[in-house]
N, C-alpha and C positions, 0 to 999 in steps of 0.2 A: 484537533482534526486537521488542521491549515499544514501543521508539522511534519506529520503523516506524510501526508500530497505529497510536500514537496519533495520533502526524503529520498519519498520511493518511487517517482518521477524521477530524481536526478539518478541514482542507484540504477535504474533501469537505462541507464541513457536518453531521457527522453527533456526537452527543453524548459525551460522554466514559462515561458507561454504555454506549452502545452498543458503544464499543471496548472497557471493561474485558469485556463481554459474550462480546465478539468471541474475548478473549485467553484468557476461559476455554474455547470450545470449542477453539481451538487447542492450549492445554494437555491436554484431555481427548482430541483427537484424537492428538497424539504420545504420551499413556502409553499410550493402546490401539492404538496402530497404528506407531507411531514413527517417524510424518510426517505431516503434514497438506498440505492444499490450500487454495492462494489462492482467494479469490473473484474474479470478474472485475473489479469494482470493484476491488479492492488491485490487482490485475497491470495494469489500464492506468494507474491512476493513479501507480503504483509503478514504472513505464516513465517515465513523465512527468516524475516527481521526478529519475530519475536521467540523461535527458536536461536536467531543468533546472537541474542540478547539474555538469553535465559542462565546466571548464573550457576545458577544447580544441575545442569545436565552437563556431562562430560561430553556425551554425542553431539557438542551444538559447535562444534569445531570443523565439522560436515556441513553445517547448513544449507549450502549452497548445493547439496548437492539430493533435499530432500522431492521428492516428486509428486505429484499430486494426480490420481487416477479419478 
C-alpha cells in the first residue's frame, strides 16, 4: 500500500510530504474505522497505472489519456 502513495503522489507532481501526510491519515483512518477511502485523485490515477501496466492490452499505450465520467 506505502508503494502505491508514494508512486502516485510523485507521478502526479505532488511532494513526498504530502504523501507521507497522506499515509498517516490512511493509517489513522483503518485503526478507527478499519478501512479507508481513496481519494479521487488516487482511484483515477490508480486506474491509470494499472491500465499502464497491463501487459495484454495493446490500448494501454493511451493510458494517460483514459477518462473517468
Amino acid at each position: 500500500m506505502f508503494q502505491i502513495i508514494y508512486t502516485c503522489y510523485k507521478e502526479l507532481g505532488r511532494s513526498r510530504d504530502e504523501a507521507v501526510a497522506r499515509l498517516l491519515d490512511i493509517r489513522h483512518d483503518v485503526e478507527t474505522t478499519g478501512t479507508y477511502d481513496h481519494t479521487y485523485d488516487e482511484l483515477t490515477h490508480g486506474a491509470q497505472m494499472a491500465w499502464r501496466n497491463s501487459n495484454c492490452c495493446i490500448g494501454r499505450l493511451v493510458w494517460d489519456k483514459l477518462l473517468f465520467l
